[in-house]
C-alpha positions in Angstrom: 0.0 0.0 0.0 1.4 3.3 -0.9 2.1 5.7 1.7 0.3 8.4 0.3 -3.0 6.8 -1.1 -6.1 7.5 1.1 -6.7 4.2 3.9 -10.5 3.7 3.6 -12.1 2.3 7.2 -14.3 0.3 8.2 -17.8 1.2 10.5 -16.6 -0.4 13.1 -12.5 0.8 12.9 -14.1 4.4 12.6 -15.9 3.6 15.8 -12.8 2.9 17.7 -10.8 5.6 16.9 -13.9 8.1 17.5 -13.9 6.6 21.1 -10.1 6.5 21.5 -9.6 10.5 20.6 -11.8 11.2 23.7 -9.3 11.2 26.2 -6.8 13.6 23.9 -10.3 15.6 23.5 -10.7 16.2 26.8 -7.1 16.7 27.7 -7.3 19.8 24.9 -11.1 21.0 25.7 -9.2 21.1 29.7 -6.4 22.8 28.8 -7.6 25.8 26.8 -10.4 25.0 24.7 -8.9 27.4 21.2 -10.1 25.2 18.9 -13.1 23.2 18.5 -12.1 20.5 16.4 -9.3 18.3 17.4 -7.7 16.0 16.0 -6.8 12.5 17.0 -4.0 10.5 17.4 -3.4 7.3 15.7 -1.1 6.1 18.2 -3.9 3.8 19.9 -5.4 3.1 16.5 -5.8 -0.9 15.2 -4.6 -0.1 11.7 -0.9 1.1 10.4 -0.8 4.2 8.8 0.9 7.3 7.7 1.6 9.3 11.2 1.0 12.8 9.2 -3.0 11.3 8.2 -5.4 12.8 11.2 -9.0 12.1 11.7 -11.0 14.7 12.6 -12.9 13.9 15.8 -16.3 15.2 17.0 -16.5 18.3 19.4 -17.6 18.1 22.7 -21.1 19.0 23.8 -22.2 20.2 27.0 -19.2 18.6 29.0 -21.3 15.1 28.8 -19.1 12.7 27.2 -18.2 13.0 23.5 -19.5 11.5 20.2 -21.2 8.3 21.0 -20.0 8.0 24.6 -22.6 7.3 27.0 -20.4 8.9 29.8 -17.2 11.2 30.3 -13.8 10.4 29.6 -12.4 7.6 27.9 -14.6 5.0 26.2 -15.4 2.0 28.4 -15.3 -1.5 27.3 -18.8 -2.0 26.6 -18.3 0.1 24.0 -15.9 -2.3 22.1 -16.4 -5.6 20.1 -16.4 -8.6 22.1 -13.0 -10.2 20.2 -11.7 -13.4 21.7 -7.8 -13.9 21.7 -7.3 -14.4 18.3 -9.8 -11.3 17.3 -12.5 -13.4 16.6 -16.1 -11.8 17.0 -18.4 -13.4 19.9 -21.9 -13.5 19.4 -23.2 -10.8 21.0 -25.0 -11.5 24.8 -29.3 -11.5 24.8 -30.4 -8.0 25.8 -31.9 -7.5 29.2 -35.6 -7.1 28.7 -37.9 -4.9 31.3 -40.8 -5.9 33.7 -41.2 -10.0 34.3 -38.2 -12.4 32.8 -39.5 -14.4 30.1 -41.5 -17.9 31.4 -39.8 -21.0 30.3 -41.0 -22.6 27.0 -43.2 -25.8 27.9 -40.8 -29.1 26.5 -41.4 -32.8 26.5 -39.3 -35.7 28.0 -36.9 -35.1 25.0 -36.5 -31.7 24.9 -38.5 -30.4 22.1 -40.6 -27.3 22.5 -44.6 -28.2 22.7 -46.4 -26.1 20.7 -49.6 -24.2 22.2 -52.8 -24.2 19.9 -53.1 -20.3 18.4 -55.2 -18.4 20.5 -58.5 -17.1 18.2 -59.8 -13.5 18.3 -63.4 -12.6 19.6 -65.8 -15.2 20.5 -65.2 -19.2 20.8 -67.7 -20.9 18.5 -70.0 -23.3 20.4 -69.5 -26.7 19.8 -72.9 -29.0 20.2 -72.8 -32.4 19.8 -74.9 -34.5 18.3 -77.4 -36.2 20.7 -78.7 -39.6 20.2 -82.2 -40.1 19.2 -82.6 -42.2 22.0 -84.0 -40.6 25.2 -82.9 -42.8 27.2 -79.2 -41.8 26.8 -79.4 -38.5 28.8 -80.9 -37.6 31.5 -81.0 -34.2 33.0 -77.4 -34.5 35.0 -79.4 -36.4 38.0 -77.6 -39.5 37.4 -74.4 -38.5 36.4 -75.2 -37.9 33.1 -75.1 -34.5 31.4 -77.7 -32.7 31.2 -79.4 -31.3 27.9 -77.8 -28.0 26.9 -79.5 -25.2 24.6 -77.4 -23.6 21.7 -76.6 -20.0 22.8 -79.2 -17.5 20.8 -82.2 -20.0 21.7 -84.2 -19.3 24.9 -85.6 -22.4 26.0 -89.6 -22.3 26.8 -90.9 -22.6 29.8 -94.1 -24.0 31.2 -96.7 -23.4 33.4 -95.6 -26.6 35.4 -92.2 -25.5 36.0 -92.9 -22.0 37.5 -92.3 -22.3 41.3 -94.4 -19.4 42.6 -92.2 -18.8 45.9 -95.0 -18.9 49.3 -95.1 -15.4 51.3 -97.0 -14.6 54.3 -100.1 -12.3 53.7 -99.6 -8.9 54.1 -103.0 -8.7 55.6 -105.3 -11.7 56.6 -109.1 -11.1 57.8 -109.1 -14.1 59.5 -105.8 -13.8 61.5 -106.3 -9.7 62.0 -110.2 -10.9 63.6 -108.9 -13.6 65.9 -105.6 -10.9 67.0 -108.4 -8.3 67.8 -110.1 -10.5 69.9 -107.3 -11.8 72.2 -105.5 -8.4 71.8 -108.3 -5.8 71.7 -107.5 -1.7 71.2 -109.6 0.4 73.1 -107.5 3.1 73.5 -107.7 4.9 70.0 -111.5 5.3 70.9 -112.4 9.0 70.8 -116.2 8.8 71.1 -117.9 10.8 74.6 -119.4 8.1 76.6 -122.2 10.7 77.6 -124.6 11.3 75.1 -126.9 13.6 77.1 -126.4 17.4 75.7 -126.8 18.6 79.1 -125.1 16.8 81.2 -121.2 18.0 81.0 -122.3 21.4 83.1 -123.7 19.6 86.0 -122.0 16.0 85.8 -118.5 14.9 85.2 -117.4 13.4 82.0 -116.0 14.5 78.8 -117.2 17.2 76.3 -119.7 16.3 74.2 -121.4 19.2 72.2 -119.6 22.4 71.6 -122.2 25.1 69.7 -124.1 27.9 70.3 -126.2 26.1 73.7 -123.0 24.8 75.0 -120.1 27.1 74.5 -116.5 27.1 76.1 -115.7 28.5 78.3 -112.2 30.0 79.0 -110.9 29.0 83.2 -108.8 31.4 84.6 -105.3 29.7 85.6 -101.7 30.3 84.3 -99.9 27.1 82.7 -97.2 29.1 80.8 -93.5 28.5 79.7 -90.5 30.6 78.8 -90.5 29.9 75.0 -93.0 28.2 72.5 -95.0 25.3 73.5 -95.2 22.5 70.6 -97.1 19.7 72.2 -98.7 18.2 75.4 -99.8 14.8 76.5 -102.2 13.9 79.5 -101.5 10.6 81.5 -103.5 7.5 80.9 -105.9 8.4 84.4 -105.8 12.5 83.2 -104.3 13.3 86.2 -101.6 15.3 84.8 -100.5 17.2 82.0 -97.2 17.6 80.8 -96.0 20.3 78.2 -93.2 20.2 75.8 -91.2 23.4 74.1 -88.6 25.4 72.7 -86.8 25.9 76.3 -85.8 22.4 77.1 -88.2 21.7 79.9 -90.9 19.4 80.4 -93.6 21.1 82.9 -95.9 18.5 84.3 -98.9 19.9 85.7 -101.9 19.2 88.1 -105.2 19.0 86.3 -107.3 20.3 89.3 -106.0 22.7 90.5 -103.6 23.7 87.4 -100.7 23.5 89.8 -97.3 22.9 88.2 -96.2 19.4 90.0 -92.4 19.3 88.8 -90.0 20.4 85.8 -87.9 17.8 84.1 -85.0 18.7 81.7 -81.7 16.6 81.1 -79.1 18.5 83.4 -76.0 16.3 81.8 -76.9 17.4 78.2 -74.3 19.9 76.8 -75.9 20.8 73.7 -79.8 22.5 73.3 -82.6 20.3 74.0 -86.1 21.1 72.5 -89.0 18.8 73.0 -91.8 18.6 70.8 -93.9 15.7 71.8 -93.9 12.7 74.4 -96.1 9.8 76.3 -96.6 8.8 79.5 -95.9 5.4 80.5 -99.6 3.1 81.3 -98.3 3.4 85.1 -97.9 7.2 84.6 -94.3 6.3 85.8 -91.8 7.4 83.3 -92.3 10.2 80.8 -90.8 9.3 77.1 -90.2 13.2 75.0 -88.5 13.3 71.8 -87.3 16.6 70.0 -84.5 18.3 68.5 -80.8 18.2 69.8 -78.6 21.5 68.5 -75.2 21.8 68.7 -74.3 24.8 71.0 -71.3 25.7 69.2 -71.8 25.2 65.6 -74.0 27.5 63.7 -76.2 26.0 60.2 -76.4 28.7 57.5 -79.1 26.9 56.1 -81.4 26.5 59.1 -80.5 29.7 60.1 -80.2 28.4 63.3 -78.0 26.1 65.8 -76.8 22.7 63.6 -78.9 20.2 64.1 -77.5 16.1 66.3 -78.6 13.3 65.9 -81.7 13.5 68.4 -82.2 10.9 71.2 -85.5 9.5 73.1 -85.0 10.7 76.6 -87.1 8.4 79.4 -87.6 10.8 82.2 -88.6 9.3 86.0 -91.2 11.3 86.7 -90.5 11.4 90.5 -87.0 11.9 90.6 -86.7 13.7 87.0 -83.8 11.9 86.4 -83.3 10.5 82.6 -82.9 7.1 82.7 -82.3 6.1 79.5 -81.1 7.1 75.7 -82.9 5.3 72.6 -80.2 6.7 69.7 -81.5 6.0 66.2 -82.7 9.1 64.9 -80.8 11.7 62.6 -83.0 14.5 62.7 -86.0 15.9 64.7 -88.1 13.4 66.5 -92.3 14.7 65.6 -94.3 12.1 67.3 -93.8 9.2 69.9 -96.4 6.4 70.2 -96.6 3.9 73.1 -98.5 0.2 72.2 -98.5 -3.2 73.5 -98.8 -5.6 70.4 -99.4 -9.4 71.6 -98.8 -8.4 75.3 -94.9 -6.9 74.1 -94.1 -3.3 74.8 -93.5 -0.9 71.6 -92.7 3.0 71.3 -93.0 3.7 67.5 -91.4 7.2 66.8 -91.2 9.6 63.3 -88.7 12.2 62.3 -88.4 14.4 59.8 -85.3 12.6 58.8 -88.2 10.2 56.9 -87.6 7.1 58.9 -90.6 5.6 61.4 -89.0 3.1 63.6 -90.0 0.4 65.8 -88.8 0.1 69.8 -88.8 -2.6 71.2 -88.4 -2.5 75.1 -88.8 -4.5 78.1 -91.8 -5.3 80.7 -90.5 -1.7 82.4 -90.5 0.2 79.5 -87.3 1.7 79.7 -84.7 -1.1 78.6 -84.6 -1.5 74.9 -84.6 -5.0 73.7 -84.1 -4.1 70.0 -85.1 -1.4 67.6 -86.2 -1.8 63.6 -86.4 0.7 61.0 -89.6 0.4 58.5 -88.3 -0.3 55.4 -88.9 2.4 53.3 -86.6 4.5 51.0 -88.7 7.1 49.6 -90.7 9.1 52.5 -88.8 12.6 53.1 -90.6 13.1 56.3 -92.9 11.3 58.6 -95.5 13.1 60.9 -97.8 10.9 63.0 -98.7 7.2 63.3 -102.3 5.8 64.2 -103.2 2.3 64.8 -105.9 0.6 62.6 -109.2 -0.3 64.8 -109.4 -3.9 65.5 -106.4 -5.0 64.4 -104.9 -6.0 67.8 -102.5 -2.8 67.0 -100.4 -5.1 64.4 -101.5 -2.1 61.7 -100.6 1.5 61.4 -101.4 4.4 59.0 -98.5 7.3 59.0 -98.6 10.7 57.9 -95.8 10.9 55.7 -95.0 13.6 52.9 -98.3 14.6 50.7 -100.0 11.1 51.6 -100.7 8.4 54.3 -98.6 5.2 53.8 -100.0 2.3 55.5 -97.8 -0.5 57.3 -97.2 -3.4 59.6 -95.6 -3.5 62.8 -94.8 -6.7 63.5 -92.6 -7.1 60.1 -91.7 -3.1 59.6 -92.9 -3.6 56.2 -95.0 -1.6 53.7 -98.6 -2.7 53.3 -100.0 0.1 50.9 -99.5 3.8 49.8 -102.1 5.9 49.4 -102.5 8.6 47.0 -101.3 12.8 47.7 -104.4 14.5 49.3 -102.4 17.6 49.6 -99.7 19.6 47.8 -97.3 20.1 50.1 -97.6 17.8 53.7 -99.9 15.5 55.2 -98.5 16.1 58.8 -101.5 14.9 60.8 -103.7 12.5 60.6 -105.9 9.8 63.5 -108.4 7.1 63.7 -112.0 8.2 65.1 -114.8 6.7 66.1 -117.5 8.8 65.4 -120.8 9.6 67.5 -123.2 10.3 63.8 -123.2 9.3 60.7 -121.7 12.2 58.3 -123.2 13.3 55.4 -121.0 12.4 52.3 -119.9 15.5 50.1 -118.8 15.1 46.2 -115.3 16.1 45.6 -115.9 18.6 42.4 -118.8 21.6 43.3 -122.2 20.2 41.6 -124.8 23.3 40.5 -128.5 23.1 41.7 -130.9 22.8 39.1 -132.6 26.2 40.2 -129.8 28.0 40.2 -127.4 29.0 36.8 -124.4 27.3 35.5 -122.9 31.0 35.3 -123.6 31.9 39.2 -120.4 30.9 40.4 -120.4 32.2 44.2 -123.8 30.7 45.1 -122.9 26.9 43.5 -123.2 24.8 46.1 -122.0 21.0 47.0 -125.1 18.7 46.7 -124.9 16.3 49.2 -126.0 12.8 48.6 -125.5 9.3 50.7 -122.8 7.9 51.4 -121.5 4.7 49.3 -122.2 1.1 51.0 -118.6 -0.1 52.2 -117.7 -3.7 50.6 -116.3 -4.8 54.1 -114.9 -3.4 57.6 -114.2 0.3 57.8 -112.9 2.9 60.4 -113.1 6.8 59.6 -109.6 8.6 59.7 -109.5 12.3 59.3 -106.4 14.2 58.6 -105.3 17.4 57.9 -102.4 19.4 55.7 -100.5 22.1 54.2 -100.7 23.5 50.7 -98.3 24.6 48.2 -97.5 28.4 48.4 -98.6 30.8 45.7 -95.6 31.5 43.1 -96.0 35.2 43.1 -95.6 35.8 46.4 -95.0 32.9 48.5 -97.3 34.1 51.3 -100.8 32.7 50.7 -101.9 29.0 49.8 -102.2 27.4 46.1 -105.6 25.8 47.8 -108.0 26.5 50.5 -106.5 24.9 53.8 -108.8 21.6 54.6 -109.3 18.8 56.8 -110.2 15.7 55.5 -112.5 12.8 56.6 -111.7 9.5 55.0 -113.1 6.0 55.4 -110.7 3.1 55.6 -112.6 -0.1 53.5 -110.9 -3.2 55.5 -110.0 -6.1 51.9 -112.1 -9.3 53.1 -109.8 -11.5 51.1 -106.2 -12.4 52.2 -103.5 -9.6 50.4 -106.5 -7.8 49.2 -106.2 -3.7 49.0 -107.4 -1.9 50.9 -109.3 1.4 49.9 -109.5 5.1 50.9 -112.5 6.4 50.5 -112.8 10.7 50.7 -116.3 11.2 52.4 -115.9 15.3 52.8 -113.6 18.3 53.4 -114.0 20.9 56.4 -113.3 24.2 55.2 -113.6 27.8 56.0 -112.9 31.3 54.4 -111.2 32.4 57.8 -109.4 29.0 58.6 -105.6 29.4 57.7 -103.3 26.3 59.1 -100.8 26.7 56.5 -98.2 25.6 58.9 -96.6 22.5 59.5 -96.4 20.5 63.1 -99.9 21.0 63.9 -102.3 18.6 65.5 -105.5 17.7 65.0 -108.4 16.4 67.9 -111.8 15.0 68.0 -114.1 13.4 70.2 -116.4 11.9 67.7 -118.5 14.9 66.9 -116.2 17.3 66.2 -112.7 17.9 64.9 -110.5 20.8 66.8 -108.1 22.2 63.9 -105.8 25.2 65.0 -104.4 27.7 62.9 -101.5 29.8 62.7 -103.3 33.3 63.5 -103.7 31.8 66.8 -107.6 30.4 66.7 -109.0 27.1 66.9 -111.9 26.2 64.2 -114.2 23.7 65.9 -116.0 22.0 63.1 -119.1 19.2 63.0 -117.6 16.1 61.7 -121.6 15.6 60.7 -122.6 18.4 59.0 -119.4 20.0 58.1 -120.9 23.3 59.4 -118.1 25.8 61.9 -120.0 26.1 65.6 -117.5 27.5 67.2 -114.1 30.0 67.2 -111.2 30.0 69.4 -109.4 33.4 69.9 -107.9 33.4 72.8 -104.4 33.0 71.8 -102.4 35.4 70.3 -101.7 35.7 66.3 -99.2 32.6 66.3 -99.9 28.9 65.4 -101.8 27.1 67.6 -100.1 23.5 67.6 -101.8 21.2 69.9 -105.0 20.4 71.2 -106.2 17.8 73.6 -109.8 16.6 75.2 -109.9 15.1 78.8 -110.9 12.0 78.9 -112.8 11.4 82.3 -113.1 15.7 82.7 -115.0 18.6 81.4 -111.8 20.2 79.8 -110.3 21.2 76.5 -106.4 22.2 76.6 -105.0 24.1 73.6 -101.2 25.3 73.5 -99.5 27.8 71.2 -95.9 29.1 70.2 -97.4 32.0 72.9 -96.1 29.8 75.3 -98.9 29.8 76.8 -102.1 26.8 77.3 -105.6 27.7 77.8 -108.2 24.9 79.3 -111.7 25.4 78.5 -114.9 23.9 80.1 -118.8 23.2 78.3 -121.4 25.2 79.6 -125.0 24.4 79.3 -127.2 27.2 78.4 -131.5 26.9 79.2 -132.7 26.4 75.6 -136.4 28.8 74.6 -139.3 27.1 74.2 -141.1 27.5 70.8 -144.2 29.4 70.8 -146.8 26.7 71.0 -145.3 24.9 73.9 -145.1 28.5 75.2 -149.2 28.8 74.4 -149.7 26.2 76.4 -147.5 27.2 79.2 -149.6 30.0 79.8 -153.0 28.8 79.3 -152.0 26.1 81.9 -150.6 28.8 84.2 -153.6 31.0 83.7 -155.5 28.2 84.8 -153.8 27.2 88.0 -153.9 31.2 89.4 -157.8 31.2 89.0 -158.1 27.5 90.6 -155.6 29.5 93.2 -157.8 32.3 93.5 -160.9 30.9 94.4 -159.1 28.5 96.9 -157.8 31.3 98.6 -161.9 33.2 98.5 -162.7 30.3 100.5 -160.4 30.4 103.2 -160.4 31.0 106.5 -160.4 34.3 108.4 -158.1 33.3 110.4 -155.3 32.0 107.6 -152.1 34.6 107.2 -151.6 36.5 104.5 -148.4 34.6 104.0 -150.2 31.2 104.1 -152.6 32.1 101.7 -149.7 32.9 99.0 -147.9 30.2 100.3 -150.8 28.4 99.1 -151.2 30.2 95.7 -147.7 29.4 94.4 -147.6 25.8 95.6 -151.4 25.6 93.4 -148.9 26.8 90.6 -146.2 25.3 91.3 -147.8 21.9 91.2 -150.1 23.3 87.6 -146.6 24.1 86.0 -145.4 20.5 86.4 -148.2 18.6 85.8 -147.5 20.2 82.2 -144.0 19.1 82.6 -144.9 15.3 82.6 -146.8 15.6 79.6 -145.3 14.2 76.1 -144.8 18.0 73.8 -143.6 16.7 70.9 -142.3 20.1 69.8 -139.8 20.0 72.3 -136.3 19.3 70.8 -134.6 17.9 73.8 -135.4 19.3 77.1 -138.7 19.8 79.3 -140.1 23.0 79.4 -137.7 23.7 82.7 -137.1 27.1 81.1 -141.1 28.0 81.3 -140.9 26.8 85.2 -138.3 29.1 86.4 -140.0 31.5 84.5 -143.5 31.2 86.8 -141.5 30.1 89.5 -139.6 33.7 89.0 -142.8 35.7 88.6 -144.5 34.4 91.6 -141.5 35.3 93.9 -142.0 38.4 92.4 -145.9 38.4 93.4 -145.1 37.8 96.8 -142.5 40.0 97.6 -144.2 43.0 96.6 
């Protein structure tokens, strides 16, 4: 080879020398960095050459190595050809691979590589074999052999004779609910006066009766007050005492004779706000049960505009101590009603809250050790109100104010029997069973037009009403009452009139039959506004008392419908609770006033009409002339005095002889009215 022809490289030789002329590269880029481009030596180099022949070499970037070089300096050995002694190449080592190593390839006993069948994309095609014609060949996997199979794509058709219709209980059984009633019978629901005689609550005692214009309330003079609002009451099983519940955290238990307040209970270990809005005496008047909200005394709620809202405890109270001897946790929000029952000689509470759940207490013989406690299954109710227990149904049965509607259900299993339809727009929040003392005269729904009067004449159509549909089995009347929707514009008067509602309960008379709300009228007035909720309703068979929020109780007849009385003795707040005694002549109403006012029935004499009159006074007439003459013939020597002594005893015994007689015109009383009359007139006589 010449010395001066050109010495042509390899890839590989160039490679070499590229990595070689680092060190000199860095020595010079060290030293004084004047040139860029350096030029390597060939002293290292694999190939003989002419010493005057330079390669230029790659500058240096960044300090980080140079050309190829994966670090600084000289290039390392990995960099270079693995050559054995004699410069042979070696095959070049298996590169490292990330994640998992590699699984071993599946061989045989020899050695050789099995080969796996090739997986196939998307679905497997089913494979069906061909059965024999033969039954007898296959069974249906019962004795071992396999059983038929159906081609994917296929359904295969069922029969009648294969359905297995799985075996419930009844959700309601006449039989069962008759023969629970009779071992198990509720009496304490009834609301019906036992004393029927009109006249009788001002001079005997026993519960009110009538309340209208001949036997009005009338308002005692006493002072049951509180601090704050008062939301509810409750009167122990013998009505012996009263107990109030409010805003203030107490519980005032009063006398009902004397109106005396007996003690104050309130929860002095609680460290939050109590408010009580309802509660129940025990049957042995023993402990007190009150339910309410629990706020959180240092945490304020934007939303509610008020104190944030605990979970809210029952609180048992003893009545004679005041101490609380137990806590029934369960609820999330504010407790609204508390029921007390005994179900197949067991003790219950049931309880509501406005967090939508009703659930079920279970409690010892002492009611106040729980045993267990159950939620109704539910899932859709946003709030529940108040609970009342189905007549004669051993209390197993329960209808629940809840939402727009009432939702009927079953105590022993916490279930769901039925849900009724909205009666109003907004909240059903109260609603009881009644057993009522007359008949009621059914009203249509929609206003029907007299045939005298003119389709056009709006404001003098009138309801027509007509008699009431025959039930097609057992029934109990249930009257409720609710809120409306507000008016868009201004949010500050009703959608719809504020009502009550009487209902009628149809009992199925087959097992899991429905049962059926019947609407038999509405109770209305211009003046009656209860658009507010957490206000309760109370009857005693012939009349319903339904407060208001402008501080006035409406007392209405459950019979005709008609308004015979007004209660406006409280002040322009809601009214929320009312209750009738049941052994007493007394009425209790209580209002966010904080104040309760008891009422008594008084009796006014009723006017005779003006036959019975006619004859009053012919028959009078008729006694002073038999009078007169009797007293012509007496003696000289007779008194004065004895003589008119005489005369009114002659008209005294005139005036009841017509007494005893049968005056049909007389509506309910004798003529007692026309006898203090002459009785009066004849004092009169003799006096002057």
């Amino acid at each position: 080879m010449a010395a001066n022809d050109d010495v042509i490289l390899s890839e590989e030789e160039i490679d070499v020398v590229m990595f070689d002329s680092d060190a000199e590269l860095s020595k010079s880029a060290g030293t004084g960095r004047k040139s860029r481009v350096s030029y390597a030596d060939n002293s290292d180099s694999d190939f003989q050459g002419s010493g005057s022949k330079r390669t230029p070499a790659p500058s240096k970037r960044g300090g980080r190595g140079g050309g190829r070089g994966r670090g600084r300096g000289a290039a390392t050995a990995s960099t270079r050809k693995n050559v054995d002694a004699n410069g042979e190449e070696l095959p070049e080592p298996p590169k490292a691979r990330r994640g998992r190593p590699p699984k071993p390839k599946p061989v045989d006993e020899d050695g050789n590589p099995i080969e796996k069948p090739k997986a196939t994309r998307g679905r497997k095609k089913a494979v069906v074999k061909e059965l024999s014609d033969n039954e007898d060949d296959f069974d249906d996997g019962v004795y071992g052999n396999p059983a038929k199979r159906t081609p994917k794509g296929k359904a295969r058709q069922t029969t009648f004779d294969e359905i297995v219709i799985p075996t419930k209980e009844p959700t309601f059984d006449p039989a069962q609910v008759g023969e629970l009633a009779e071992r198990h019978p509720d009496t304490y629901w009834r609301e019906l006066a036992t004393d029927t005689d009109p006249d009788s609550s001002a001079d005997l005692p026993g519960r009110i009766d009538f309340i209208d214009e001949d036997h009005p309330l009338e308002l005692l003079p006493h002072s049951i007050t509180d601090q704050m609002a008062l939301t509810g009451m409750s009167l122990s099983p013998d009505g012996t005492l009263l107990a109030t519940f409010g805003s203030s955290g107490h519980v005032h238990i009063w006398d009902t004779d004397t109106f005396e307040c007996l003690t104050t209970l309130r929860d002095r270990s609680e460290t939050n706000i109590d408010e009580f809005f309802v509660g129940q005496f025990t049957p042995n008047s023993e402990y007190l049960i009150v339910g309410g909200k629990l706020k959180d005394r240092k945490r304020w709620s934007e939303a509610d505009e008020d104190n944030h809202i605990m979970p809210c405890p029952l609180k048992i109270f003893n009545v004679l101590t005041g101490d609380v001897v137990s806590r029934l946790e369960g609820h999330s929000e504010e407790i609204l009603c508390v029921k007390s029952v005994v179900y197949k000689g067991e003790n219950y509470y049931v309880t509501t809250s406005q967090d939508g759940y009703i659930r079920r207490w279970h409690m010892d013989s002492d009611w106040v050790v729980l045993l267990d406690s159950k939620e109704v299954t539910d899932g859709v109710t946003c709030m529940a109100f108040t609970v009342s227990f189905l007549p004669n149904t051993g209390n197993r049965y329960f209808m629940a104010s809840t939402d727009d509607h009432v939702t009927l259900m079953d105590l022993e299993t916490c279930l769901i029997v039925q849900r009724f339809d909205p009666i109003y727009s907004s909240y059903c929040d109260c609603g009881k069973f009644v057993e009522l003392a007359e008949e009621p005269l059914y009203q249509a729904r929609k206003p029907v037009i007299a045939e005298d009067e003119e389709e056009g004449a709006a404001s003098s159509s009138r309801v027509v009403a007509s008699s009431l549909p025959e039930p097609t089995g057992p029934f109990a009347y249930f009257v409720t009452r609710g809120v409306e929707l507000l008016d868009a514009e201004d949010n500050t008067v009703s959608s719809r009139p504020n009502t009550c509602t009487l209902h009628r309960l149809v009992y199925p008379t087959e097992s899991n039959g429905s049962f059926e709300l019947q609407e038999i009228r509405r109770y209305y007035h211009d003046d009656y506004l209860s658009n507010s909720w957490l206000i309760r309703l109370a009857s005693n068979g012939r009349y319903i008392l339904a407060p208001t929020l402008n501080g006035q109780v409406f007392v209405f007849s459950i019979a005709t419908g008609q308004v015979t009385s007004v209660l406006r003795d409280h002040d322009t707040i809601e009214v929320r609770d009312c209750k009738f005694h049941p052994t007493k002549n007394l009425l209790f109403t209580c209002s966010d006033d904080g104040t309760v006012k008891a009422y008594r029935s008084i009796a006014k004499p009723k006017c005779l009409d003006a036959s019975v009159e006619a004859d009053v006074e012919m028959e009078c007439a008729t006694t002073v002339a038999t009078s007169e003459n009797e007293r012509a013939q007496t003696s000289e020597f007779d008194s004065p005095q004895t003589a008119t002594d005489s005369h009114f005893n002659g008209l005294k015994e005139g005036v009841e002889s017509l007494a005893v007689r049968d005056l049909d015109s007389v509506v309910s009383d004798p003529p007692a009215a026309a006898v203090t009359v002459a009785v009066a007139e004849e004092d009169t006589k003799r006096d002057s």
